[in-house]
MDAnalysis code that builds the backbone (N, CA, C; Angstrom):
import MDAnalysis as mda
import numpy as np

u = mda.Universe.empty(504, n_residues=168, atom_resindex=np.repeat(np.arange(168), 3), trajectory=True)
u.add_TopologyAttr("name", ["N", "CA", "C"] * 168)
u.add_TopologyAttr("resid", np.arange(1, 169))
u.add_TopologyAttr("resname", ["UNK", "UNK", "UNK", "UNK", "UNK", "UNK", "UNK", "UNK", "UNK", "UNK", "UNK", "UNK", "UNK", "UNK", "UNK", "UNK", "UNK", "UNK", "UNK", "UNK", "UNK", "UNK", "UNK", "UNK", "UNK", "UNK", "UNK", "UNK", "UNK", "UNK", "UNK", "UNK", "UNK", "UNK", "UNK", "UNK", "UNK", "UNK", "UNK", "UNK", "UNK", "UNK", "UNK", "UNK", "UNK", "UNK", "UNK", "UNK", "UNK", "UNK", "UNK", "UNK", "UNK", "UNK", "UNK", "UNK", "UNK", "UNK", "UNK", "UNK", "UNK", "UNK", "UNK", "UNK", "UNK", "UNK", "UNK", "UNK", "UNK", "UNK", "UNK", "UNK", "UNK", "UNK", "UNK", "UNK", "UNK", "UNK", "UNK", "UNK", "UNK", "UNK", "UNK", "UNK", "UNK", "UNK", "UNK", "UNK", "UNK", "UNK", "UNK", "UNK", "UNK", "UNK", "UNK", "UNK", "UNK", "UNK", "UNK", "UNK", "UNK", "UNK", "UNK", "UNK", "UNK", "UNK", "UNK", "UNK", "UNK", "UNK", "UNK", "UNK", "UNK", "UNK", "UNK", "UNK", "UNK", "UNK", "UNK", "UNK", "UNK", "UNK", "UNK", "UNK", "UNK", "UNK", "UNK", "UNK", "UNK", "UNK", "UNK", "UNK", "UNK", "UNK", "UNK", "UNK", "UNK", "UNK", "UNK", "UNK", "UNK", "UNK", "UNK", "UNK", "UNK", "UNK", "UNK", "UNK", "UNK", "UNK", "UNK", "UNK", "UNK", "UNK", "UNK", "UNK", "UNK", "UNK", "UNK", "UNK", "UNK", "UNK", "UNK", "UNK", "UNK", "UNK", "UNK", "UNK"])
u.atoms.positions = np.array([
    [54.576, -17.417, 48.222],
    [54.236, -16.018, 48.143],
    [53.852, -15.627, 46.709],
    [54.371, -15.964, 45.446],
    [54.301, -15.595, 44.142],
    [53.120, -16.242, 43.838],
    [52.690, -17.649, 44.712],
    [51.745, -18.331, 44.307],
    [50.321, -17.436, 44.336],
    [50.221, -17.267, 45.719],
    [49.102, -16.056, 46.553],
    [48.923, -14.613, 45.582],
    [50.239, -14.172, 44.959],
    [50.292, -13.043, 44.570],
    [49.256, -13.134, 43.003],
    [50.199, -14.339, 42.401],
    [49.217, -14.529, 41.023],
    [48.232, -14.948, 41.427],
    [47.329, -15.617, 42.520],
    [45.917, -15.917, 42.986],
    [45.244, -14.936, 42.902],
    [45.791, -13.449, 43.423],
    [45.080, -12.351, 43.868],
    [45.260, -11.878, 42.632],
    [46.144, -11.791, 41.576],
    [46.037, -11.062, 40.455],
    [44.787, -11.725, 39.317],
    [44.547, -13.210, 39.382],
    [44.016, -13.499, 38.529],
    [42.186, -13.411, 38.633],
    [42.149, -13.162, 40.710],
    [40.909, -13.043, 40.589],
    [40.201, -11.700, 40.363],
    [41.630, -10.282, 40.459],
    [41.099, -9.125, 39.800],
    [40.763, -9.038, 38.646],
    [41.329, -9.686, 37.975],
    [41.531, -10.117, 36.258],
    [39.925, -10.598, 36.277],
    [39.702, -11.769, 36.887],
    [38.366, -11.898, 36.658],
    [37.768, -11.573, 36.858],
    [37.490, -10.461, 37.805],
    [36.549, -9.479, 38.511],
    [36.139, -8.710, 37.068],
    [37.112, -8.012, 36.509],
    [37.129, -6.964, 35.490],
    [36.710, -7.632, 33.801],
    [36.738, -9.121, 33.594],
    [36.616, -8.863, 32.906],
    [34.845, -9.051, 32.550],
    [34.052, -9.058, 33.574],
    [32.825, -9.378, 33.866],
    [32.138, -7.599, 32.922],
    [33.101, -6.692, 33.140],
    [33.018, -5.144, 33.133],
    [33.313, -4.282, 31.829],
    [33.819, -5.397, 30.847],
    [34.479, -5.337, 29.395],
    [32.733, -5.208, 28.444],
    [32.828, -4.200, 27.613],
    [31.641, -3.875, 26.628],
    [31.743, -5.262, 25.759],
    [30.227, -5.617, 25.022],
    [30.585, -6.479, 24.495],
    [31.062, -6.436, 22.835],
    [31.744, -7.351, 22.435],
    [32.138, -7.000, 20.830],
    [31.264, -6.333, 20.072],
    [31.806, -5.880, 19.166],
    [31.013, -4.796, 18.645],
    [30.050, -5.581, 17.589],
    [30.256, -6.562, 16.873],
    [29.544, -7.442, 16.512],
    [28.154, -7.720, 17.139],
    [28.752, -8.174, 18.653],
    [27.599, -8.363, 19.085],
    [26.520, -7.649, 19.682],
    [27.184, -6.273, 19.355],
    [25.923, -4.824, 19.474],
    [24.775, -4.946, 18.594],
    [25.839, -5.169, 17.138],
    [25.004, -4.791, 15.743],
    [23.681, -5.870, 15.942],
    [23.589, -6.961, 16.517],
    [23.193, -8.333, 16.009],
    [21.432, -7.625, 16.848],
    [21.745, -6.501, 18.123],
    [20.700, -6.156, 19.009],
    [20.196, -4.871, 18.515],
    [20.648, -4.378, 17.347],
    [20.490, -3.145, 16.477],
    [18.789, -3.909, 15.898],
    [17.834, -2.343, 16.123],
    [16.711, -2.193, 14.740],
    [16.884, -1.266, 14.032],
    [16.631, -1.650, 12.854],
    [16.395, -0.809, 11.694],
    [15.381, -0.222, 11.095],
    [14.993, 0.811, 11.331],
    [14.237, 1.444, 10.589],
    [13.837, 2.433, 9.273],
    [13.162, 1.774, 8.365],
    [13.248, 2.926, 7.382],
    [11.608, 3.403, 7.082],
    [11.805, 4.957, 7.045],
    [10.678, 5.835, 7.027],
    [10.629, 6.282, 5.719],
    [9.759, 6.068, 4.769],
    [9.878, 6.869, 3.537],
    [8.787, 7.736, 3.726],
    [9.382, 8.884, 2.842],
    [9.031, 10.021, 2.728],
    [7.801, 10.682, 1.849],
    [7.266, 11.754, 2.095],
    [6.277, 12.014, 0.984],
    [7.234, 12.799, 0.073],
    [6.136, 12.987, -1.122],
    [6.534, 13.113, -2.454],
    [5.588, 14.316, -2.360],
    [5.117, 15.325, -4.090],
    [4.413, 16.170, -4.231],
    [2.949, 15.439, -4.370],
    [2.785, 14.440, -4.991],
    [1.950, 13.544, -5.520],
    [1.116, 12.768, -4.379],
    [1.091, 11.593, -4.293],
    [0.540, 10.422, -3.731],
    [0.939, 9.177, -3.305],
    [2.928, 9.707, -3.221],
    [3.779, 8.578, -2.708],
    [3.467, 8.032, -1.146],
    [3.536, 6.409, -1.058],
    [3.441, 6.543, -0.104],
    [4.248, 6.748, 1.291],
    [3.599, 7.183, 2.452],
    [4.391, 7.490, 3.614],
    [4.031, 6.692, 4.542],
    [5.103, 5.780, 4.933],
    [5.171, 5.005, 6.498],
    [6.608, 4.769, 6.830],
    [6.399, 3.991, 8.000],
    [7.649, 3.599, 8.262],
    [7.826, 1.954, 8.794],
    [8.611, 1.333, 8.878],
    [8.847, 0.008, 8.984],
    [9.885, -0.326, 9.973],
    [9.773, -0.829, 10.912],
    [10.977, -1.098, 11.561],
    [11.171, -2.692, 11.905],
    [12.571, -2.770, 11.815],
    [12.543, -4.459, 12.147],
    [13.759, -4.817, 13.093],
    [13.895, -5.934, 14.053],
    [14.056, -6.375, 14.900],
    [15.389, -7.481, 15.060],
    [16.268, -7.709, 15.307],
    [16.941, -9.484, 15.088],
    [16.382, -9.912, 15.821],
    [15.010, -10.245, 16.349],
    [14.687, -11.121, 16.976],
    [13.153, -11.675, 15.682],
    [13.015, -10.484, 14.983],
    [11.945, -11.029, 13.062],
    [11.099, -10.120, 13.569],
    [10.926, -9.195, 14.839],
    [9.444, -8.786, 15.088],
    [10.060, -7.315, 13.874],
    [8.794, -6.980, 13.113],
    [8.820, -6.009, 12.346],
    [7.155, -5.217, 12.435],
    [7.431, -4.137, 12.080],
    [6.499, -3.095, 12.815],
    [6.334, -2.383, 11.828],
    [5.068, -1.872, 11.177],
    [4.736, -0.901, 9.997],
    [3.570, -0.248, 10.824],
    [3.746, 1.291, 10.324],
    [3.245, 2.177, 10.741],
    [2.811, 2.939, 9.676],
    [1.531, 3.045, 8.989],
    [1.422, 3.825, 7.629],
    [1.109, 5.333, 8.350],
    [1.444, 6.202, 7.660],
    [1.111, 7.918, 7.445],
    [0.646, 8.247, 6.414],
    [0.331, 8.194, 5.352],
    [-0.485, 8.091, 4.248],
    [-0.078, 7.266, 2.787],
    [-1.681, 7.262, 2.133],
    [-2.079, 6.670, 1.248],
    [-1.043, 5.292, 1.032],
    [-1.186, 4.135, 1.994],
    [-1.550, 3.362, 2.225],
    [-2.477, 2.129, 2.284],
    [-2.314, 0.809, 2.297],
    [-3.753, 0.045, 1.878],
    [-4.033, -0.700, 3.644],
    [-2.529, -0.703, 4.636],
    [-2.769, -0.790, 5.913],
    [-3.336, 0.884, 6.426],
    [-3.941, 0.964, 7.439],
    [-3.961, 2.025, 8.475],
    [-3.672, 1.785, 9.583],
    [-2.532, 2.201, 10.064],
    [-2.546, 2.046, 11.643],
    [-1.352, 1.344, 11.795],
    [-0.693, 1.045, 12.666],
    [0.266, -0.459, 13.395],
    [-0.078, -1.466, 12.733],
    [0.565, -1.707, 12.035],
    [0.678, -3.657, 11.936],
    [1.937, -4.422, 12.559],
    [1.955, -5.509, 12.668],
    [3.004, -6.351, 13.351],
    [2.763, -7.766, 12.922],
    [4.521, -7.935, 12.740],
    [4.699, -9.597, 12.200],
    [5.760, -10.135, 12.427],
    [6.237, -11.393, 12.110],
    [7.320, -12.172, 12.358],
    [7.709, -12.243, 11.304],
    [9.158, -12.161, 11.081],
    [10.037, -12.852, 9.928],
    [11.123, -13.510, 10.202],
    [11.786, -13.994, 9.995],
    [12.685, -15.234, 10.164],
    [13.948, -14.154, 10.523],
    [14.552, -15.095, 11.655],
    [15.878, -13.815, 11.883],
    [16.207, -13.760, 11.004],
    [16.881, -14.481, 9.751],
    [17.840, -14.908, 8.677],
    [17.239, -13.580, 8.220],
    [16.055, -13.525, 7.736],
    [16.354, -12.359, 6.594],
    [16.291, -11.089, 6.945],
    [16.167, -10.911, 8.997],
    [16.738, -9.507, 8.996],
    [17.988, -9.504, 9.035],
    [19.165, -10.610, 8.955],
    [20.334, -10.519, 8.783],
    [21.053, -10.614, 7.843],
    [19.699, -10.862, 6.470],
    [20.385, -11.000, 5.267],
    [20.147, -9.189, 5.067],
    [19.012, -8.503, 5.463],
    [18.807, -7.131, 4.884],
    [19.752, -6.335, 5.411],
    [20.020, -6.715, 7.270],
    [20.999, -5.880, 7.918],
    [22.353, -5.547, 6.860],
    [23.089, -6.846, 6.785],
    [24.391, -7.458, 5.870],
    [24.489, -6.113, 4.363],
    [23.259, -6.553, 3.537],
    [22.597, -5.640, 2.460],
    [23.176, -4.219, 2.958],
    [22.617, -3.764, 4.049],
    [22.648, -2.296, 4.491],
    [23.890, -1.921, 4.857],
    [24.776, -2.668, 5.448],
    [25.804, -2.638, 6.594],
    [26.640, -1.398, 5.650],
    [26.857, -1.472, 4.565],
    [27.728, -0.794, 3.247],
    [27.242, 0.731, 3.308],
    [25.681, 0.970, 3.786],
    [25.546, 2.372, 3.819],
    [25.579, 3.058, 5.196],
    [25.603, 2.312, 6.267],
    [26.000, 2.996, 7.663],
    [26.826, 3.580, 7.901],
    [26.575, 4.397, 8.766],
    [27.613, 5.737, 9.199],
    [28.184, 5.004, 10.037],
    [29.796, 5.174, 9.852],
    [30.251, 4.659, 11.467],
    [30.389, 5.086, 12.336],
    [30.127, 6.373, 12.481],
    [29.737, 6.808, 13.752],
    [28.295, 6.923, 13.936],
    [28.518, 7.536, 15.335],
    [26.687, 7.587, 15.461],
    [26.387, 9.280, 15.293],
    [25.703, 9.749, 14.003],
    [25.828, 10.626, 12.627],
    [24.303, 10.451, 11.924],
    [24.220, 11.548, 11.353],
    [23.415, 11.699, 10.321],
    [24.434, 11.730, 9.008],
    [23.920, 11.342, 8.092],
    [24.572, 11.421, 6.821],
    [23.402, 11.472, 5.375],
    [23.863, 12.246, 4.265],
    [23.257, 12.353, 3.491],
    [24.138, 11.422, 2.066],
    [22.867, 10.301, 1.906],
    [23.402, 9.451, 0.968],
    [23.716, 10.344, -0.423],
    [25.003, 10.225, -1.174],
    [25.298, 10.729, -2.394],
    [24.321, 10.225, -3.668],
    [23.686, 11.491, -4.440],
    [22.785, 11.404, -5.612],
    [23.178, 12.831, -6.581],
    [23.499, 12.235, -7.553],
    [23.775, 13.270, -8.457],
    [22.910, 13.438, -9.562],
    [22.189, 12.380, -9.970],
    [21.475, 12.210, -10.972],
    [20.283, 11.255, -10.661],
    [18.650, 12.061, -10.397],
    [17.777, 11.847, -10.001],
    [16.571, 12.044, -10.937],
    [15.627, 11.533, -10.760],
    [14.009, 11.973, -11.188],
    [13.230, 12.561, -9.891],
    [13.074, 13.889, -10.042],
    [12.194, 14.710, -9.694],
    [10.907, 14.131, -8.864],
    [10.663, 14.868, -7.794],
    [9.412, 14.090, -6.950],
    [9.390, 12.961, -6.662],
    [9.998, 12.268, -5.973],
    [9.576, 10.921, -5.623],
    [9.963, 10.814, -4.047],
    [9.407, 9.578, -3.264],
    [9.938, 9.330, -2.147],
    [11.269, 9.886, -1.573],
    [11.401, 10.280, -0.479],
    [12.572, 9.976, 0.498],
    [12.833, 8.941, 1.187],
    [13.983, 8.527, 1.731],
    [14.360, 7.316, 2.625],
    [15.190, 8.007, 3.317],
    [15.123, 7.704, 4.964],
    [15.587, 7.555, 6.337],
    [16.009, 6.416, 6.572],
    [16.925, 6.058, 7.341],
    [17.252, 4.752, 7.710],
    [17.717, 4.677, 9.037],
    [17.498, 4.888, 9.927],
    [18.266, 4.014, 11.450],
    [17.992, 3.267, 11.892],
    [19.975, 3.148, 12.185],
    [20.214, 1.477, 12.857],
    [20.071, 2.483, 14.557],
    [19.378, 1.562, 15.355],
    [19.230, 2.422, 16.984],
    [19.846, 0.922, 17.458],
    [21.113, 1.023, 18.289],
    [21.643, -0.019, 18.902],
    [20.768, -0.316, 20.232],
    [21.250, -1.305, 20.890],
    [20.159, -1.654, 21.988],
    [20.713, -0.551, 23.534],
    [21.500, 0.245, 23.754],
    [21.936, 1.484, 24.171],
    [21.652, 2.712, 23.671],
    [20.778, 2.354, 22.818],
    [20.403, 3.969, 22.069],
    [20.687, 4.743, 21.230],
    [22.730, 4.382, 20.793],
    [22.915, 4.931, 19.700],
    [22.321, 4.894, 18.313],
    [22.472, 5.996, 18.259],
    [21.525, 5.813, 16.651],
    [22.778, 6.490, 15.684],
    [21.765, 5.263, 14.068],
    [23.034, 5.984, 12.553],
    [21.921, 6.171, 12.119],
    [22.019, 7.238, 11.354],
    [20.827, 7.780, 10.277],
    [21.227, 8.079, 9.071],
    [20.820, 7.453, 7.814],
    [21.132, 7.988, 6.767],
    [20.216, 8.607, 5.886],
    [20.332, 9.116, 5.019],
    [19.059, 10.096, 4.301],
    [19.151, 10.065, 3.096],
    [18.270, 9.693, 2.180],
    [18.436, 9.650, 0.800],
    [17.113, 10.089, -0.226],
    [17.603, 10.859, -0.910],
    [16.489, 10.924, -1.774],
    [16.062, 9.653, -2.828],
    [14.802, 9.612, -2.886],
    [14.112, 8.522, -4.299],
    [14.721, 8.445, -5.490],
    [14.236, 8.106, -6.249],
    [14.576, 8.267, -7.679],
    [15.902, 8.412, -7.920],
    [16.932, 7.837, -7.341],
    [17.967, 8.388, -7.350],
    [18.684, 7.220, -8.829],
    [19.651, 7.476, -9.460],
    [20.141, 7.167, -10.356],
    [21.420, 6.794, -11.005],
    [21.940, 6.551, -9.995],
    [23.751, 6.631, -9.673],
    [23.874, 6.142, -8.411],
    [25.370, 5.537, -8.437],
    [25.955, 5.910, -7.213],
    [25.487, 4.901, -6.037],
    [25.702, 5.444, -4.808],
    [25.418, 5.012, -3.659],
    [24.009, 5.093, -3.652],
    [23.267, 6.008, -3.739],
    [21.678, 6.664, -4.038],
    [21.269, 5.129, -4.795],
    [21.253, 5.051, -6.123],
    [20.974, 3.904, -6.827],
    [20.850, 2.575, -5.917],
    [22.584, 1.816, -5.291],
    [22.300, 0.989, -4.756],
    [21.703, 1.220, -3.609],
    [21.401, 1.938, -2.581],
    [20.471, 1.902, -1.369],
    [18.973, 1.888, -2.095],
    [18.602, 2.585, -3.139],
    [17.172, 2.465, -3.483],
    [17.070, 0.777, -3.805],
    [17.586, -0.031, -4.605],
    [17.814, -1.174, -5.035],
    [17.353, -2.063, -3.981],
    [18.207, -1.790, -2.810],
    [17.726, -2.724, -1.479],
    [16.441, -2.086, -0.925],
    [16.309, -0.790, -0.722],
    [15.208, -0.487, -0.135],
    [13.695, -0.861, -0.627],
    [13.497, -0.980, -2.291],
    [12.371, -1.500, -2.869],
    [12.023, -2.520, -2.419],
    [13.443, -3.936, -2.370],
    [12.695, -5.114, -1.985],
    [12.146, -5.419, -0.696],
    [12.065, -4.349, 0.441],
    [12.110, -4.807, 1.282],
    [10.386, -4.713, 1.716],
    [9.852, -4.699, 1.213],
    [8.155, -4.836, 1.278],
    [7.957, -6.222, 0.794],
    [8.340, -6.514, -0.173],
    [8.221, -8.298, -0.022],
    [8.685, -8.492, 0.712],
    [9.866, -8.568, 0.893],
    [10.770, -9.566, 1.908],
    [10.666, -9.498, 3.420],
    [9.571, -8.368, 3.916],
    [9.493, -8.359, 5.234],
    [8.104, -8.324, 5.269],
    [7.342, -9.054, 4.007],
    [6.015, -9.318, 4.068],
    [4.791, -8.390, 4.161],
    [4.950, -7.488, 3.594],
    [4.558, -6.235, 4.285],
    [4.347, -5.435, 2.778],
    [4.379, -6.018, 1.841],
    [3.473, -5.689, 0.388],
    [2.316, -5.131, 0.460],
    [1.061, -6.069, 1.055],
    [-0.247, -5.612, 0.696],
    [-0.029, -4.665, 1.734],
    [0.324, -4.158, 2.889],
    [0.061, -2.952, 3.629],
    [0.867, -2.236, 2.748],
    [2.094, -2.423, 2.072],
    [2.124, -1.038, 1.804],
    [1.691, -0.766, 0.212],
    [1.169, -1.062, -0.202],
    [0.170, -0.682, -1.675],
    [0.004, 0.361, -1.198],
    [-0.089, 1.076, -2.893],
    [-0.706, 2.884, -3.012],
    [-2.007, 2.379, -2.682],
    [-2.647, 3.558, -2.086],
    [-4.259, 3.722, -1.740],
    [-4.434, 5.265, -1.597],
    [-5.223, 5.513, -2.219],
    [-5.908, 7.044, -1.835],
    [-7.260, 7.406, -1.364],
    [-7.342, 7.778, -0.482],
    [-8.904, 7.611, 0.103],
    [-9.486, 8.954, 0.085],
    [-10.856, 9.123, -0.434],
    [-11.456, 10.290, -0.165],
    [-10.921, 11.281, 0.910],
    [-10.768, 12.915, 0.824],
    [-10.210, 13.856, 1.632],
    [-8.677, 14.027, 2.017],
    [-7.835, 12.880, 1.407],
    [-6.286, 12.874, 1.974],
    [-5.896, 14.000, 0.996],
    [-5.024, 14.653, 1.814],
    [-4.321, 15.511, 0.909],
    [-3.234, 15.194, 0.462],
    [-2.834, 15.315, -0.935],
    [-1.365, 14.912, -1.777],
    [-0.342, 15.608, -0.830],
    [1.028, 14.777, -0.232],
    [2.274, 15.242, -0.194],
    [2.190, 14.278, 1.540],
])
């Protein structure tokens, strides 16, 4: 009888655990990231970039730009998991907007957006102004510069100004 009883308990057990979310780890790993920079007063440029753990990465220019339009490429998972890793320090842990801390800035320059959108939809957003000079502000700009080399995506995003664009 005890035998039958733990039979029937262990195959509820296994029923349920088919029904368990998966580690939270293994959310992040199905997370893209996107960062949108912002216009400036000037001729900064505006696009946005999003990238993938699977390497597919996606640039979208909005102005003065040397791409126009969608581009798309591959990069090695590794280094969206070396940039993810990089970032992980400025995510909200909840799913939040947050405004990155800057106390000491230069005037006019880019903004940065950042969301992580999990593969369920939650989204973290963080927000930071450019030029920033201190602080948390400082190191998120630090990572955010390199990431036009490192996701290959340099020559699209070069300044360009083309006849009729308007500054901002």
């Amino acid at each position: 009888m005890i035998r039958r009883l733990l039979l029937a308990m262990s195959a509820v057990l296994a029923g349920c655990a088919g029904n368990l979310p998966a580690p939270h780890s293994a959310t992040r790993t199905a997370e893209t990231i996107t960062v949108s920079v912002g216009p400036c007063f000037g001729f900064c440029l505006v696009y946005t970039v999003s990238m993938a753990a699977n390497g597919e990465v996606v640039f979208d220019d909005a102005r003065h730009t040397a791409a126009l339009g969608e581009r798309r490429r591959k990069i090695d998972a590794a280094v969206y998991r070396a940039i993810a890793a990089e970032l992980a320090r400025f995510r909200p842990r909840a799913e939040e907007q947050r405004e990155v801390a800057c106390r000491v800035k230069v005037c006019d320059q880019a903004s940065y957006d950042v969301t992580w959108t999990g593969a369920a939809g939650a989204r973290h957003v963080i927000h930071a102004a450019g030029g920033c000079r201190d602080g948390e502000g400082a190191a998120l700009e630090a990572v955010l510069r390199t990431l036009p080399k490192r996701l290959g995506i340099a020559e699209w995003a070069q300044q360009r100004t083309y006849p009729g664009t308007s500054r901002g």
